[in-house]
C-alpha positions in Angstrom: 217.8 -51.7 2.2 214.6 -51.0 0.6 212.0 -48.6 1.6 208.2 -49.1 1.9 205.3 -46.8 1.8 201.6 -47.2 3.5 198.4 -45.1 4.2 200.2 -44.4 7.7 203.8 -45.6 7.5 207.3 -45.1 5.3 209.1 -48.2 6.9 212.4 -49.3 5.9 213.8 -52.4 5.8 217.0 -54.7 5.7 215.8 -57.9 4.0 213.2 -59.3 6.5 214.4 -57.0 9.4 212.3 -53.8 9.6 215.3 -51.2 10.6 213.2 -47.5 10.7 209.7 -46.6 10.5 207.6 -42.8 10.4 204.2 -43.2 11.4 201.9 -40.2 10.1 198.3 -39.3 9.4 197.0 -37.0 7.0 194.6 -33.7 7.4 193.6 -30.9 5.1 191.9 -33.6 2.9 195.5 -34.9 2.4 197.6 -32.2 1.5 199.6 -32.0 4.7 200.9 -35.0 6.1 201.4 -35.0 10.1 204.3 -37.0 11.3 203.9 -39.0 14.3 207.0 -40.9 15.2 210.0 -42.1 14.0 211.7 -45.1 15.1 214.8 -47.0 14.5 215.7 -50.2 15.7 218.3 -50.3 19.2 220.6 -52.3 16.3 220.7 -49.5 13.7 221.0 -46.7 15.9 224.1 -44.7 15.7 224.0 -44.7 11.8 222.4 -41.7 10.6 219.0 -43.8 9.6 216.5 -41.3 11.2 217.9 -38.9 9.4 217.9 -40.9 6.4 214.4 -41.8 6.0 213.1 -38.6 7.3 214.9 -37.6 3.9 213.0 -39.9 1.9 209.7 -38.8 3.5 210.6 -35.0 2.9 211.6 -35.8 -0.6 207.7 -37.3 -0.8 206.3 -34.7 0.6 208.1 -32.1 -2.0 207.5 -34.4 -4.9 203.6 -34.1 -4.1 203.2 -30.7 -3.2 202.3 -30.8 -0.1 203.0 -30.0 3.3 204.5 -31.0 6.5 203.3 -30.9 10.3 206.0 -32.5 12.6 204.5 -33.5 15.5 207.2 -36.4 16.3 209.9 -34.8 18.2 212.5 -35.7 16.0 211.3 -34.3 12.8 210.7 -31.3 14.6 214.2 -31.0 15.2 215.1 -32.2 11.8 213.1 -29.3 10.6 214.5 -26.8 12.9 218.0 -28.1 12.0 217.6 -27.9 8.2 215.6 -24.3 7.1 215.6 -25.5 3.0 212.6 -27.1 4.1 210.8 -24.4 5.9 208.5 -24.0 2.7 206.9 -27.7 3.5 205.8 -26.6 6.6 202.1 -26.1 7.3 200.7 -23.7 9.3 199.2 -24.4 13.1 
């Protein structure tokens, strides 16, 4: 599986198949990145792949310096669920 990263999507993918995508927009003059969704394909449910490439996007996040706004109802939880990354969140 390999992952890809756009202006508004970290998608990841199984060959052709496109398994989990984050949609997200930038503000602050793009030093906090707002995530929008996350999806996973009904087929790769059940697998931990949310979790996964919410990891990956976190990992970006951290490795530029910025900040997070979880707007998507599943990084929110993610957040709440793991307070090591309290520091990447921006303030509302």
């Amino acid at each position: 599986m390999n992952y890809i990263w756009n202006n508004d999507t970290l998608s990841l993918h199984d060959g052709d198949t496109l398994v989990a995508e984050i949609g997200f927009s930038t503000i602050d003059d793009g030093n906090t990145y707002v995530v929008e969704r996350t999806w996973v394909s009904d087929a790769y449910r059940g697998q931990g792949i949310a979790g996964k490439i919410t990891t990956t996007f976190i990992t970006r996040v951290q490795e530029e310096g910025k900040k997070l706004l979880p707007l998507c109802t599943y990084t929110n939880k993610f957040m709440q669920k793991h307070p090591e990354y309290a520091d990447l969140l921006a303030k509302k």
